[in-house]
N, C-alpha and C positions, 0 to 999 in steps of 0.2 A: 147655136150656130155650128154647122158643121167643121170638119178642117179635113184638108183632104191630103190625103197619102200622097208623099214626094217618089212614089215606086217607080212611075213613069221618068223621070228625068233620073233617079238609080239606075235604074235595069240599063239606061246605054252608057254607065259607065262600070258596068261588073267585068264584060268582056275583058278589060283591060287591067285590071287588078288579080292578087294571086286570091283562091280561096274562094272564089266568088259566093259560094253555097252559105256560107256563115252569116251572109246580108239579107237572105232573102226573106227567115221564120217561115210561119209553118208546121210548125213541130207539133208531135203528137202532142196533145193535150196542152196546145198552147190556144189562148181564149185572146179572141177580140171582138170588142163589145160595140154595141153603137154610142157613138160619142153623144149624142142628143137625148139619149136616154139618162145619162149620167152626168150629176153636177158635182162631180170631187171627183180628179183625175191624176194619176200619179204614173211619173217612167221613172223605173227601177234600175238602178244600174250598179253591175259588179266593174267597175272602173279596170280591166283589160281583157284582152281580146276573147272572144267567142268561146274558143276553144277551152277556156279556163273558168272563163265568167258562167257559162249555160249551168256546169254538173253547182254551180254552189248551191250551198243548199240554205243558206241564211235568202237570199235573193227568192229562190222557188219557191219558198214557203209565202212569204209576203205577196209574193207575186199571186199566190192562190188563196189567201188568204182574204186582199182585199176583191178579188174578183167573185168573191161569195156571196160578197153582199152587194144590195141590189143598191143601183142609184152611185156606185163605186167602180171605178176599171182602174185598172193598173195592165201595163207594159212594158217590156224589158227592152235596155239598148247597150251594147258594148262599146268598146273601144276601138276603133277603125286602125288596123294599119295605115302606116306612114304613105302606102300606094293609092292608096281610097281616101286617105285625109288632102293630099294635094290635088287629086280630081275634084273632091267635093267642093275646096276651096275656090278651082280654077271655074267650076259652073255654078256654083253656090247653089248647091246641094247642104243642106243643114244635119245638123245630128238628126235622126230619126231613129224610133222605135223598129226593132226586127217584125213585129206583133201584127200592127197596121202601118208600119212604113209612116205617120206622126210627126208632125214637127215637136222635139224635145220640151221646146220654148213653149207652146201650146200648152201645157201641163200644168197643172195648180202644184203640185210639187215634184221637184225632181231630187227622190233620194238616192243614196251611192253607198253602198256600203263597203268597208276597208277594210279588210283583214290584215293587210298590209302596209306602212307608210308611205311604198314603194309605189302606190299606183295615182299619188297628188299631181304627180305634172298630166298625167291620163285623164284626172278629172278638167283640169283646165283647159285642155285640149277640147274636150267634150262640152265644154263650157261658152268655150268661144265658137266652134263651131254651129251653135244651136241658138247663136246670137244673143246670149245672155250676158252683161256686163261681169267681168272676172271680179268684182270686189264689191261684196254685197249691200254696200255704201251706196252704187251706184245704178241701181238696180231700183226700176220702177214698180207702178202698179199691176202691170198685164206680167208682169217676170215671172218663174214659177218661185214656189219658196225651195230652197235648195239648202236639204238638210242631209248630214252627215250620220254614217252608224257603222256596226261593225266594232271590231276590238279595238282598232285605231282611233276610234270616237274618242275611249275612254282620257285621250291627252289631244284636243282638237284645237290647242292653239296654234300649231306650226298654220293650221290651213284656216286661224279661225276670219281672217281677211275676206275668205273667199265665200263661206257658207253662210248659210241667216242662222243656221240652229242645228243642234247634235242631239242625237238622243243615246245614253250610253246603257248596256243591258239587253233584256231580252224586247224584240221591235214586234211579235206578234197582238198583245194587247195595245202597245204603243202607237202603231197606225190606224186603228181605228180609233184609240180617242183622238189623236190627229185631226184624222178623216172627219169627225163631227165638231171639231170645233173649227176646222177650214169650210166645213158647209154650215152651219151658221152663221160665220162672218158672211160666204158668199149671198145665205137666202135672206140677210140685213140691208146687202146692197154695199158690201166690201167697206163699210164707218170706218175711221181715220187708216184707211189703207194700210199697207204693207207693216206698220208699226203698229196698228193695232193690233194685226191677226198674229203677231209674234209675240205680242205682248200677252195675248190670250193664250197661247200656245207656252212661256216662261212661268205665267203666275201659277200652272200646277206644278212647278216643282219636280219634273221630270223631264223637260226641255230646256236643253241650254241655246241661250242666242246670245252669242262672244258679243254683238253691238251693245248690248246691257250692260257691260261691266268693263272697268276701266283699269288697266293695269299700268303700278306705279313699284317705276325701282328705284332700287338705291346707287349711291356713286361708283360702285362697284361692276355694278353689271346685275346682280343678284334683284329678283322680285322683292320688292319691299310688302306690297298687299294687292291683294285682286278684290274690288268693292263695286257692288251694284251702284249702276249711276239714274238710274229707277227705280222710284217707290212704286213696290209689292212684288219687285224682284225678290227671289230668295239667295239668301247668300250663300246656298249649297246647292246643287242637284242632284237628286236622288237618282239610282240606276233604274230598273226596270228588270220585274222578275216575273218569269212562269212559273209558281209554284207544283199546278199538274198538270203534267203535262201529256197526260190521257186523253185532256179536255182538249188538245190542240194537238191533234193525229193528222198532223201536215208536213209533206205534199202528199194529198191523198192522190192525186193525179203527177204524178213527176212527168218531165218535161223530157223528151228521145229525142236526143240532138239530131238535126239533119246533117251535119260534117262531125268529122273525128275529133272529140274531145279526152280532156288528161283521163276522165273515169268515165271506163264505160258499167254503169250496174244502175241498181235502183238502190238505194240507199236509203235506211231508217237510223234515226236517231236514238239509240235504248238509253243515254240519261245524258243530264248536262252536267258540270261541275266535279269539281274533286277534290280531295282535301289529304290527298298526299301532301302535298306540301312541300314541293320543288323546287326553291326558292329563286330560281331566274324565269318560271313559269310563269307566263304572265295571264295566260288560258287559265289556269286552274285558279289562280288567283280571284280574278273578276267574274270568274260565272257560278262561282260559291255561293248557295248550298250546294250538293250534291241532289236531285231528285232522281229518283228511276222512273223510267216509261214500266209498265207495268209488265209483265211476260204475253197476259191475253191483249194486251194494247200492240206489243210491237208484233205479234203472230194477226191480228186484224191488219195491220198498217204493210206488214209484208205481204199476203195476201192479195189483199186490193191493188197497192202496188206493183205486182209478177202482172194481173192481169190487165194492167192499165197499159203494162209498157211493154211485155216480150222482153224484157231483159232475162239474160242467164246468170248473173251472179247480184249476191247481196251485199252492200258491205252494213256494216253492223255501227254506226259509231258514235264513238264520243272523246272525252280524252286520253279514255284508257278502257274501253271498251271488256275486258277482260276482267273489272271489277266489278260490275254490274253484279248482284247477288244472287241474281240464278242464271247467271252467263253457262252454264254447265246443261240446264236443262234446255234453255234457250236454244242453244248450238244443236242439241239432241232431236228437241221437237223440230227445230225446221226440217235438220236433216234428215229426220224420217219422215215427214209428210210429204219433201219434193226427191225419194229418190229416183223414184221412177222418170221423174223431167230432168235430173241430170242439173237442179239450180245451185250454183257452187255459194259459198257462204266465206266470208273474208273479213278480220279485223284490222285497221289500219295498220297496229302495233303494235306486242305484245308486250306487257312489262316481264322483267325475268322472272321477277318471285311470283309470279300469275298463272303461268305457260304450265298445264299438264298436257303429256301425249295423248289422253283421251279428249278433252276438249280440242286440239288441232287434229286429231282423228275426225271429230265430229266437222270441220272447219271444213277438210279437205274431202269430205267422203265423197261428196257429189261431183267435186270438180276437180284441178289440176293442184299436185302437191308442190306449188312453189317455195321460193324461201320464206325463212323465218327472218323479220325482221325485231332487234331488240334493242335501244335506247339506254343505255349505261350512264352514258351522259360527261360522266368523269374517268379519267383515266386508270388515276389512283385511288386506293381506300380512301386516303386524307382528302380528294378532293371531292369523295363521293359525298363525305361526310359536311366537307363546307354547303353543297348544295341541296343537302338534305335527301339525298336520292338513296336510301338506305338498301343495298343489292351489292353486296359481296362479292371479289371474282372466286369463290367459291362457290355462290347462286348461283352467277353466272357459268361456268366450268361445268356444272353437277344437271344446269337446265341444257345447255348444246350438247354435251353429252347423250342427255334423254333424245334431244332430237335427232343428234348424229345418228345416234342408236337404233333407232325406228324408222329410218331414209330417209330422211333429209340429207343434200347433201350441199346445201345453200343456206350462209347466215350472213346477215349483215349486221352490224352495230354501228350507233349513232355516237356521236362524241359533239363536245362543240370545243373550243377554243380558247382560251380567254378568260377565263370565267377567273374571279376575286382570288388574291392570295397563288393563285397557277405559280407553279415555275417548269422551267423545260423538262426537271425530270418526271414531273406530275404529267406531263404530253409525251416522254418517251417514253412512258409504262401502257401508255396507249397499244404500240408496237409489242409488247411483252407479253399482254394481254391477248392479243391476236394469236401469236404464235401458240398460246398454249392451249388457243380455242382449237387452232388446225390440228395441232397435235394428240389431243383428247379425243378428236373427231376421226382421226387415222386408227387410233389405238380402239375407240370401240366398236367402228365399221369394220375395221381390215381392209379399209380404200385406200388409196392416193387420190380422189379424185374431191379432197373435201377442199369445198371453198370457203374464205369467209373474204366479205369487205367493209373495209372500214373508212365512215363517209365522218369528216369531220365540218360542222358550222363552227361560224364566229361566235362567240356570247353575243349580246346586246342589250344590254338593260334596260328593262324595261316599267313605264310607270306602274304603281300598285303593285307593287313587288317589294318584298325586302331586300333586292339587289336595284330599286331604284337610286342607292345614294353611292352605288359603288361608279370607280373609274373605269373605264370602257380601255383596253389592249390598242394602242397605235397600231398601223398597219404595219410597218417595218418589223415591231415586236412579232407581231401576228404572221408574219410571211417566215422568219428567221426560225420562228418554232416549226413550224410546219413543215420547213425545209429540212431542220432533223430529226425527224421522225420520219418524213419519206425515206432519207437516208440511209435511215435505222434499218425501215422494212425492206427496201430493195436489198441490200446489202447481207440480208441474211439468204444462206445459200439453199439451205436444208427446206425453210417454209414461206421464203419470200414472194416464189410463183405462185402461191395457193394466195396471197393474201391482195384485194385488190384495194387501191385506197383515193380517191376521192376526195376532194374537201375544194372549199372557196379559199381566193386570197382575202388579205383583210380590206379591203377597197368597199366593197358593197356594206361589208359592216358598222365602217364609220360615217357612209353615208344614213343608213336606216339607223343607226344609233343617236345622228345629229336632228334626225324628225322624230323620233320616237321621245326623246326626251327636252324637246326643243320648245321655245314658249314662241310668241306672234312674232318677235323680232326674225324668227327662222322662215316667217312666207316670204319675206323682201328673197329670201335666196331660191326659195322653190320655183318663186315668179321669173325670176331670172335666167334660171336653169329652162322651163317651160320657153320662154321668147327666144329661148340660143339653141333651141330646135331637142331637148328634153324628150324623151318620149319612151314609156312601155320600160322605169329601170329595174322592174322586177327581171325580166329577161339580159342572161349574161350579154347577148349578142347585139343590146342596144342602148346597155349600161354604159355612159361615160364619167368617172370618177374624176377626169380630169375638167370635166364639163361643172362638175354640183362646186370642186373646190376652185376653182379660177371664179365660178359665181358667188362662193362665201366669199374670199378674198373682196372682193369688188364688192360688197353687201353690207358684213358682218361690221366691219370697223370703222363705223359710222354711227354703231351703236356701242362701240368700246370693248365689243367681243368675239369671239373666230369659235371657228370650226372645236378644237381642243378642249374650248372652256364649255363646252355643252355634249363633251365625247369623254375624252380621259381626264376628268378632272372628279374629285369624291366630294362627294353634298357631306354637309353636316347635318346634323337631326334640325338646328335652329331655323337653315334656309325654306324660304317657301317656294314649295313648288309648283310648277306651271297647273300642275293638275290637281289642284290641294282644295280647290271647291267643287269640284265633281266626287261626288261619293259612289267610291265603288262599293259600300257596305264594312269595308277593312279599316280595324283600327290602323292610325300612324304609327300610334305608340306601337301597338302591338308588334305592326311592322319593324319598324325600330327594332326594338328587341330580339327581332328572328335574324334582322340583321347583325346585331352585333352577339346571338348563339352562332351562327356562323363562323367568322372571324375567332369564334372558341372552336371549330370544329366540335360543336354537337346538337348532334341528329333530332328531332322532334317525333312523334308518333304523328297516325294518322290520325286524327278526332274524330272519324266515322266508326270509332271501337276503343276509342280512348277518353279521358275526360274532356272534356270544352277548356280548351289555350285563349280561348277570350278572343277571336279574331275580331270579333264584333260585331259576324252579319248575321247571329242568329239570333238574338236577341232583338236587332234591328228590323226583321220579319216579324220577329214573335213566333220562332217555330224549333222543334225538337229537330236536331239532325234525323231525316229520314236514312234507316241501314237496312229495311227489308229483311228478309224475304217476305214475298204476299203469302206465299203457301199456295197458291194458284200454278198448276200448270197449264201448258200450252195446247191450246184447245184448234181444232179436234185432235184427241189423241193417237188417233188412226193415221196412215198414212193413208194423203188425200189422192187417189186414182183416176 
């Protein structure tokens, strides 16, 4: 049975809202199928707006993924501004798909994927507009199943009220065993309903559905145990890994936004995972091993890609983009096959000890030499050393030097805030650090005109981390640092105007700290926050802090615990945590243990060139750390005319 596009009762109300281009789709290489042809239907959704949600690239791939296969469609739908969410409500206009304009609700699933915790009142919005019951308790047999993914999967109890199921890992193999176990229940004739097809969907052990298990604490506040409340449940979930990932050279058709979005380029992935070993890192954490895309893989995948889309620049990435094992020839071969098109080539972010001026020679030849950006992370040696982030401000001094040296004359460095063991003077060497970048940077140019800025974040702890047991920085603490160290840098006369500085209060922090490490007790607050008009708190300009705590307040102590005991308070190894039956592949112990080298201040090597530290997920694969190189270069060797 058909369903028919709500575009007509849209289109008279775009006039009136700001943006209107973001609602229409369209986009190049965007697929809509016939709905009568396909019996498994799925709307994809990056939970905010348009403009952020289209370039992901976890969403694009899935989204081209499932429409490969025949008898399958999938559809993308964002997050409506608050101007288009109060039209749609006032003419009951529902969520719709950008793709075919769709009702949400129509959909045998509606997945979301999180990168952030920040975007859960976004989902509920999206939720209730597409007239789906917000608490999946409530939710019947025509509902879509509404399942969670992304890195914020990996800890889905603040939201697990809301969802039927998570899958945490990589979602490319994942939706398609989905997919055929939602179309056998459906070509059965839908047998004990909604509970059945979740149950089928739980008993392989790589789908969580929060309704299966029952969480019991103790008089304290603390988890006592999380226990399957159904037989052939498993009492763990396994993550979900792409071992190669040559075999899934996606988006092969990327997606050209029709309005302006955050990244405009075509972007290829060259590996996942890392095993530096960053210990507030919660990315490198969970997407362990490390695999590479192969050099002729990602020279095919950029090809295909330049011609699908007319884009002019590439970006290259992954977590660290600059270890990739033939990132040198990589850089080389693109740049000489598109110099003549002028395709410029971009890494998110360089690490310091990575950065040669030949590879950002190769980076820039084609296109515009902007800044360098570089991630330090800690201020001081000592606190480089607690987070494991091994980069000297000697590395660093000796690499902006190289780059001052060769024109550049724009660097930025990352910091965060907060981080375990911190004290102000470990945040005022932050400023120290800066001045002697500008200054090294005058002395080997012979400019004044050298800039640096320095952009500091909050920490935030995060689960599957060896900093998930640490206490999270109050905001007062967090604002009072911060305030001397600006201080610090205005106040110098000599190199203060060179140095620009940046950073968040600590407000946004303890709220994503209180979801990020929050068990089911923390939905009663996000539900609350979402009904008291909640919306989009990833953005400064609609973030309300006093909105999430006036809602813990009024929430939280009813269950005997607040905002503080789920933000700065330090877990001990004994307590169980909310995410302690979701297997990221990472021993605890292990964790543990890096946790408390840390608090020794010392450093670990990487294990992609040093022995095996035992973390546990390779063993768990069954597989040797892949380090490369293939010995392959990048094919055709010629520059292409």
């Amino acid at each position: 049975m058909s369903v028919d596009s709500v575009f007509p009762q849209l289109e008279a109300l775009l006039p009136h809202v700001q943006k209107p281009i973001q609602y229409v789709g369209g986009e190049l290489n965007s697929t809509v199928k016939p709905w009568d042809e396909c019996d498994v239907r799925w709307a994809l959704m990056y939970p905010d707006a348009y403009e952020v949600g289209l370039p992901n690239q976890g969403v694009m791939i899935l989204y081209e993924v499932l429409n490969e296969r025949q008898g399958v469609l999938a559809e993308r739908t964002y997050s409506v501004w608050p101007d288009l969410e109060e039209l749609m409500r006032e003419h009951k206009v529902p969520q719709f798909t950008v793709d075919g304009h769709r009702p949400v609700k129509a959909f045998d699933v509606f997945g979301l994927s999180f990168s952030t915790e920040l975007g859960y009142t976004n989902m509920l919005t999206a939720l209730d507009l597409a007239g789906i019951p917000l608490a999946a308790k409530d939710r019947g047999l025509d509902d879509p199943i509404v399942l969670a993914g992304g890195h914020a999967a990996f800890n889905p109890e603040p939201i697990a009220e809301f969802i039927d199921c998570a899958v945490i890992g990589d979602g490319e193999q994942a939706v398609l065993e989905i997919t055929e176990i939602v179309r056998a229940w459906k070509a059965e004739g839908r047998p004990g309903g909604r509970e059945e097809v979740l149950f089928r969907l739980a008993r392989t052990g790589g789908v969580y559905v929060p309704g299966f298990y029952d969480v019991e604490y103790l008089p304290d506040g603390r988890i006592g145990r999380v226990v399957p409340n159904k037989s052939g449940v498993p009492w763990r979930v396994s993550k979900h890994t792409v071992m190669d990932l040559d075999e899934w050279p996606y988006p092969k058709q990327p997606l050209v936004p029709l309005a302006e979005t955050v990244h405009e380029r075509m972007s290829v992935e060259i590996f996942r995972g890392c095993t530096r070993g960053c210990r507030f890192c919660q990315a490198g954490m969970i997407t362990r091993p490390v695999r590479e895309r192969s050099i002729t893989g990602i020279g095919e995948m950029v090809e295909k890609g330049l011609k699908a889309t007319g884009f002019e620049e590439v970006g290259l990435l992954s977590l660290s983009s600059a270890d990739h094992s033939e990132i040198g020839d990589i850089a080389k071969g693109l740049a000489d096959r598109y110099t003549d098109d002028k395709i410029g080539l971009s890494l998110p972010s360089t690490r310091v000890d990575a950065f040669n001026v030949d590879l950002a020679n190769e980076l820039t030849r084609n296109g515009r030499r902007s800044g360098l950006t570089f991630a330090p992370e800690g201020g001081s040696e000592r606190m480089r050393k607690v987070i494991n982030k091994m980069v000297s401000e000697e590395d660093l001094i000796r690499t902006v030097s190289t780059a001052y040296g060769n024109g550049w004359r724009q660097v930025k460095l990352y910091f965060m805030c907060g981080l375990p063991t911190e004290t102000d003077e470990d945040v005022l060497q932050i400023g120290d650090m800066a001045v002697n970048v500008i200054a090294k940077g005058r002395e080997v140019s012979g400019q004044n005109d050298i800039r640096c800025t320095v952009s500091i974040g909050g920490f935030v702890p995060k689960p599957h981390t060896p900093f998930q047991w640490a206490p999270q920085l109050g905001v007062e603490e967090t604002d009072a640092r911060l305030a001397k160290l600006r201080d610090k840098i205005r106040g110098d006369k000599k190199y203060g105007r060179s140095i620009g500085f940046r950073y968040h209060d600590g407000k946004p922090g303890i709220v994503e700290g209180l979801l990020s490490r929050g068990d089911r007790r923390v939905g009663s607050v996000i539900r609350a926050v979402y009904e008291a008009g909640g919306r989009f708190d990833g953005w400064r300009e609609h973030f309300s802090y006093d909105l999430w705590m006036k809602s813990a307040e009024k929430t939280l102590p009813g269950f005997g615990v607040d905002v503080d005991w789920y933000t700065t308070r330090e877990r001990t190894y004994e307590e169980v945590l909310p995410w302690d039956h979701l297997d990221s592949g990472l021993d605890k112990e292990w964790l543990w243990e890096d946790w408390q080298d840390s608090l020794d201040e010392t450093e670990v090597e990487d294990c992609r060139w040093t022995p095996c530290f035992d973390c546990g997920v390779c063993p768990q694969l069954d597989l040797d750390i892949q380090i490369g190189p293939t010995g392959k270069k990048l094919l055709p060797l010629t520059v292409v005319k």
